[in-house]
C-alpha positions as CSV (number, residue, x, y, z in Angstrom):
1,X,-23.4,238.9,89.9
2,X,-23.2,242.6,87.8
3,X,-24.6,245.4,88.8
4,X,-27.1,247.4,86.4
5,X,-24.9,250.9,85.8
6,X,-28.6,252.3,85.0
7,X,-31.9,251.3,85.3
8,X,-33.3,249.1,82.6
9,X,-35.7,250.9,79.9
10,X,-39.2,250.0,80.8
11,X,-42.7,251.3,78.6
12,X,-45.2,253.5,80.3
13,X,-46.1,255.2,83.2
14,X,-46.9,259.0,84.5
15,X,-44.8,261.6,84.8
16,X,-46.7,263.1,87.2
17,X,-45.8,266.6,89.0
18,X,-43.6,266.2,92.5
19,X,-45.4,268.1,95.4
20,X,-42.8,266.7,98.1
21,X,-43.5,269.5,100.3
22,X,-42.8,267.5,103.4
23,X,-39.3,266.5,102.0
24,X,-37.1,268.6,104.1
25,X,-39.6,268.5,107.7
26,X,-38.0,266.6,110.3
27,X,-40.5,264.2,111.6
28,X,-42.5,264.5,114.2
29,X,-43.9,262.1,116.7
30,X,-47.6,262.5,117.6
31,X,-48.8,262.5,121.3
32,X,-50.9,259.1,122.4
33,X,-54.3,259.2,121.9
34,X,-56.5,258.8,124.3
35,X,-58.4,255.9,122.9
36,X,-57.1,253.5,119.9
37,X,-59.6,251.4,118.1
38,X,-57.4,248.7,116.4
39,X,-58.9,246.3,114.3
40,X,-57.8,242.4,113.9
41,X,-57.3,243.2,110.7
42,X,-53.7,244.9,110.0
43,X,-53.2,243.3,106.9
44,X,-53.4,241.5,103.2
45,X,-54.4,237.8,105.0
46,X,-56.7,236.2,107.2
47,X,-57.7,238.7,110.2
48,X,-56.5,237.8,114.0
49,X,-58.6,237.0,116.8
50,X,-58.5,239.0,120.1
51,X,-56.6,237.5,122.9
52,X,-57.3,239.9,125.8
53,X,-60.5,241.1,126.9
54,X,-62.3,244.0,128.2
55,X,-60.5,245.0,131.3
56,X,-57.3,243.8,130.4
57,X,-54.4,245.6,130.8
58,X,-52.1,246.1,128.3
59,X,-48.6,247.7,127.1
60,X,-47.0,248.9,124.4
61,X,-45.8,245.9,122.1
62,X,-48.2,243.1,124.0
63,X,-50.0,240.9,121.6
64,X,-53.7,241.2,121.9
65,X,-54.4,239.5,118.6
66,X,-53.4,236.2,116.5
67,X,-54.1,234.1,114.0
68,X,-53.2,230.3,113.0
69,X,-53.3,230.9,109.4
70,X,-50.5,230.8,107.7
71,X,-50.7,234.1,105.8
72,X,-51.1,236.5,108.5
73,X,-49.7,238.7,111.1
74,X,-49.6,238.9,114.9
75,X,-51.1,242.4,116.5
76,X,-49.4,244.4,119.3
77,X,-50.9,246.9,121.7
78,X,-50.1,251.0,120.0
79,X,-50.2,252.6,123.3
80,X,-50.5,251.4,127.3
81,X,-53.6,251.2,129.5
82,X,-57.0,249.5,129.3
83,X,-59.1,247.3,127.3
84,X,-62.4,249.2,127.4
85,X,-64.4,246.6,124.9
86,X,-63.8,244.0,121.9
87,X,-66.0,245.2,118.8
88,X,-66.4,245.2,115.5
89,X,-65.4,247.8,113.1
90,X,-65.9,248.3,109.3
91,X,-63.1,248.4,107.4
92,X,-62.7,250.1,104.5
93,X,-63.0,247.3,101.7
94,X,-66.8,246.8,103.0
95,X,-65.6,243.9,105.5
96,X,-66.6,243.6,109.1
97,X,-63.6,243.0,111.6
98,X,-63.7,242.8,115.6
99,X,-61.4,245.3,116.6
100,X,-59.5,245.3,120.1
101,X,-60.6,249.2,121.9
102,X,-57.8,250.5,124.6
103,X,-58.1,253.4,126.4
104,X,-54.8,255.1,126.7
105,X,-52.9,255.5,130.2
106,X,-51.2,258.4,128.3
107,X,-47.6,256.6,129.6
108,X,-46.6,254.8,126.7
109,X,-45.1,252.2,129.1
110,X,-43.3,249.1,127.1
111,X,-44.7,245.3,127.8
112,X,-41.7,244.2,130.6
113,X,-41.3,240.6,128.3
114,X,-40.3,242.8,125.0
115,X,-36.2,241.4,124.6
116,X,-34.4,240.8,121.2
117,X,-34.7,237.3,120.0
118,X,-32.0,235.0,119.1
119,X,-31.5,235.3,115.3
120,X,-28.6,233.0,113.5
121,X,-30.0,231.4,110.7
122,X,-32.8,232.2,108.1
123,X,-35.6,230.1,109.7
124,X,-35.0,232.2,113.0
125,X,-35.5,235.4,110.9
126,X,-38.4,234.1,109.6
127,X,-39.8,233.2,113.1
128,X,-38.4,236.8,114.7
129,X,-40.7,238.1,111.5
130,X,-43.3,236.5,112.2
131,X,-43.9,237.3,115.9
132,X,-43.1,240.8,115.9
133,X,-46.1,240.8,113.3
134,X,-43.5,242.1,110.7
135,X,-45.7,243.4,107.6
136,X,-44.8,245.3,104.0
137,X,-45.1,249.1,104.8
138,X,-44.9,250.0,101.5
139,X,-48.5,249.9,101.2
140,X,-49.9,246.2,100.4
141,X,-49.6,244.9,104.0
142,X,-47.7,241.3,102.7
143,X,-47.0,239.5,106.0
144,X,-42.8,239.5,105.9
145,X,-42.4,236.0,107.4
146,X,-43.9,235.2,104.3
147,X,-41.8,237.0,101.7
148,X,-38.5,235.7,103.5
149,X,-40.0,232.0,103.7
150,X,-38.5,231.5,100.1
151,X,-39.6,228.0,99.1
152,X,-37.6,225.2,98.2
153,X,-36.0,225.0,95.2
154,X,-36.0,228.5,94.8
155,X,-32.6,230.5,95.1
156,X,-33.1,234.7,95.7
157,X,-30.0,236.1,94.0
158,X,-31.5,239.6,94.5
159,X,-32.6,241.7,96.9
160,X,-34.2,245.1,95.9
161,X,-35.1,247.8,98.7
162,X,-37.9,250.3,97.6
163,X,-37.1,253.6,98.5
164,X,-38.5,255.0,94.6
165,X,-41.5,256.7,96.3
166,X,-43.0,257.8,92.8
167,X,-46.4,259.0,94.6
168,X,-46.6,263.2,93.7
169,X,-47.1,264.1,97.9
170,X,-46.1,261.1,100.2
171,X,-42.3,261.5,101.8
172,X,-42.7,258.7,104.4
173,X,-40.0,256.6,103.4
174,X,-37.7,259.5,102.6
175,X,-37.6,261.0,106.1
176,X,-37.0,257.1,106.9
177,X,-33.9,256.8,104.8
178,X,-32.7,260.1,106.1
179,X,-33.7,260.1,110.0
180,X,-33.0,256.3,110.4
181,X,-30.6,255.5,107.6
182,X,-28.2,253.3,110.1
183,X,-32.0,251.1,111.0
184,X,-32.6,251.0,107.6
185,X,-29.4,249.3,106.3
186,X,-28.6,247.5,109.4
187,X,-31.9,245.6,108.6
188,X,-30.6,245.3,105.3
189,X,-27.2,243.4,105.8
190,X,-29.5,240.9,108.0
191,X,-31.6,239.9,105.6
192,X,-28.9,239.6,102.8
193,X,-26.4,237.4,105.4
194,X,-29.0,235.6,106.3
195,X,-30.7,234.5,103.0
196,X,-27.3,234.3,101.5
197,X,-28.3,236.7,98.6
198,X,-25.6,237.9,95.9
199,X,-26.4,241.3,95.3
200,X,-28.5,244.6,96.5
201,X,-30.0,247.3,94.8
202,X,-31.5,250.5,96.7
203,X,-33.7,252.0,94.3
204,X,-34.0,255.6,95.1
205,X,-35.8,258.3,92.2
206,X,-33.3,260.9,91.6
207,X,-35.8,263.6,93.2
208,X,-33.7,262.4,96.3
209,X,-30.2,263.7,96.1
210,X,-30.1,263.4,100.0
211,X,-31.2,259.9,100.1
212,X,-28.6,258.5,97.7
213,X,-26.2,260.5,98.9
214,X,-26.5,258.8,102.8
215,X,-27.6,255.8,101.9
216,X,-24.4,255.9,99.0
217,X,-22.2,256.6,102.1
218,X,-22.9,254.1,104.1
219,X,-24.0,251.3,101.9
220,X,-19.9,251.7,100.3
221,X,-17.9,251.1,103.4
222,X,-15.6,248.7,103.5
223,X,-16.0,247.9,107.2
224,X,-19.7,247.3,106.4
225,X,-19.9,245.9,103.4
226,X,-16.6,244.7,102.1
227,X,-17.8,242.5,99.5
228,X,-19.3,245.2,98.1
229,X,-23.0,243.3,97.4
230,X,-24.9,246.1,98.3
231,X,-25.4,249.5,95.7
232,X,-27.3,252.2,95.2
233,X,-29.5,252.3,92.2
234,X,-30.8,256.0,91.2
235,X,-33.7,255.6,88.9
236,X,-35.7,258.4,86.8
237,X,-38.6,259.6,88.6
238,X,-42.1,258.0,86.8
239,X,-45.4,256.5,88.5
240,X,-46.0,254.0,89.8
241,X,-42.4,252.8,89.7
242,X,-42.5,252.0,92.7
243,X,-45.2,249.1,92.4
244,X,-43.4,245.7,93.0
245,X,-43.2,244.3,90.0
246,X,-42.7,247.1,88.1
247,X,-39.6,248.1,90.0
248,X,-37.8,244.5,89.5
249,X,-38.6,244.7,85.8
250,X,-36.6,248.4,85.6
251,X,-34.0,247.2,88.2
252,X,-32.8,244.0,86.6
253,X,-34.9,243.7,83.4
254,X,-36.9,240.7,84.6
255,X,-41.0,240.2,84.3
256,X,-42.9,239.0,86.9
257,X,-45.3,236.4,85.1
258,X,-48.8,237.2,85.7
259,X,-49.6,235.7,88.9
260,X,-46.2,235.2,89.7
261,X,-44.5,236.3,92.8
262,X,-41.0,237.9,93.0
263,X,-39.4,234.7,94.3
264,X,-40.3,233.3,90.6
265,X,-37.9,235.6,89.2
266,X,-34.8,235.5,92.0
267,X,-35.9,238.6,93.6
268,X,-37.1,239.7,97.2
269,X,-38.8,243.0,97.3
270,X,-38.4,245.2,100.6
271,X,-39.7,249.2,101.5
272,X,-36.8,250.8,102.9
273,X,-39.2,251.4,106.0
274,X,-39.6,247.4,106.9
275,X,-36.2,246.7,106.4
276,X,-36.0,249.8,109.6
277,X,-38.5,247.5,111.3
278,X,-36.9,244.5,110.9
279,X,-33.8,246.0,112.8
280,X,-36.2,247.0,115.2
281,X,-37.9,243.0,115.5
282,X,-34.4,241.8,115.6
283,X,-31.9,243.8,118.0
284,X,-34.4,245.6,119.9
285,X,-37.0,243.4,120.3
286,X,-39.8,245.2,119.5
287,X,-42.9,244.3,117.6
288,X,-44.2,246.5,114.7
289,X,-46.5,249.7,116.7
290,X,-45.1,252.6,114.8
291,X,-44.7,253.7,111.8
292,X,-44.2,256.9,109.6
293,X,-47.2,259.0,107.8
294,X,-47.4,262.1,105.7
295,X,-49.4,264.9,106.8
296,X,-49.8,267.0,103.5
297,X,-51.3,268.7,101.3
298,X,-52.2,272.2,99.2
């Protein structure tokens, strides 16, 4: 398949003023807590139910929640130590939740059965998702089992990784791309071996000359990629580009039908920092507890 040279021309949008003030801050990892509240809800889908109970103990990466509906998302203990209580929170949409209360050991101390799976095929990345309660951490929450569950009769002939970040403060997924740029490509080539796709675009907003420049370097080796499927697309910087289906229409020109998903046009649709926690799911083993945040702000 060709690669775009540039991004196609799309109408609208803001151009809104950059205050990436965070940009060049190394990340920093907070101390536990010592009490989480974590409610069964973690994502866009039906909520989990609890599966420990008050007085419980617990580690980082053991499940305490699940569902059996299909669109939905396992949830892992944040921290080691207690189960004080189950609950019920109020989440922000209005909607009343049970929610799964630790109180912290302060240890951090991983769950002893967290191993890598097996993953050789497409339905095992699916499944490897799926249990390390894999979601989109671009902002929507999508379960990813989902997303890589193409359906039949549908071919993906193009995966695009989200790294535009258009939002005037937020630097989340540019620390990602920087800090963990080896995670963040590794979980890449996975997902484009395994769902046999033709070609990858990294979309990156030119206010990130860092960012295409690592990611450029490694995505162009020969030893890692010498088919050469997988490019780095810089794109002007304009909100909200990075909203899903306006990024496929300025990546390859294609329109999402209303209601439509991705898959209806050939594409899959991934935030730079999922494709880090898929690398995480699938060669470490561990389930999705962690992620980035910016702290920012005048």
């Amino acid at each position: 398949m060709q690669f775009p040279k540039h991004p196609f021309r799309t109408h609208g949008g803001a151009h809104v003023p950059h205050r990436k003030h965070t940009a060049q801050m190394e990340s920093v990892v907070m101390p536990p807590p010592d009490q989480v509240v974590i409610p069964m809800s973690q994502h866009i889908g039906a909520p989990c139910t609890p599966v420990v109970k008050a007085g419980d103990l617990v580690k980082v990466g053991q499940l305490i929640g699940d569902s059996d509906k299909f669109v939905s998302a396992p949830i892992h203990a944040s921290v080691s130590g207690k189960v004080s209580k189950i609950t019920t929170v109020l989440m922000p949409s209005g909607m009343e939740v049970q929610a799964v209360v630790i109180d912290s050991d302060g240890e951090m101390t991983p769950w002893e059965n967290l191993e890598p799976p097996k993953v050789e095929t497409h339905q095992d990345l699916v499944k490897a998702a799926r249990a390390s309660g894999l979601v989109g951490l671009g902002g929507a929450g999508f379960p990813a089992h989902i997303k890589l569950n193409v359906p039949e009769g549908r071919k993906i002939d193009t995966l695009i990784i989200n790294v535009a970040e258009c939002e005037p403060y937020i630097t989340a997924d540019h620390r990602e791309a920087l800090e963990n740029s080896w995670d963040v490509l590794s979980g890449i080539y996975l997902v484009k071996d395994l769902l046999n796709i033709d070609r990858t675009l990294i979309a990156v907003e030119k206010n990130k000359p860092d960012v295409i420049k690592v990611l450029s370097e490694i995505a162009y080796s020969d030893t890692r990629d010498p088919e050469n499927k997988v490019r780095v697309l810089p794109l002007k910087a304009r909100y909200p580009q990075g909203a899903e289906k306006q990024l496929i229409q300025t990546v390859t020109g294609r329109c999402v039908p209303p209601g439509g998903l991705p898959a209806h046009v050939g594409c899959a649709v991934f935030n730079a920092a999922t494709c880090a926690a898929i690398y995480d799911a699938v060669y470490l083993g561990l389930p999705l507890v962690r992620r980035a945040v910016t702290v920012t702000g005048s």
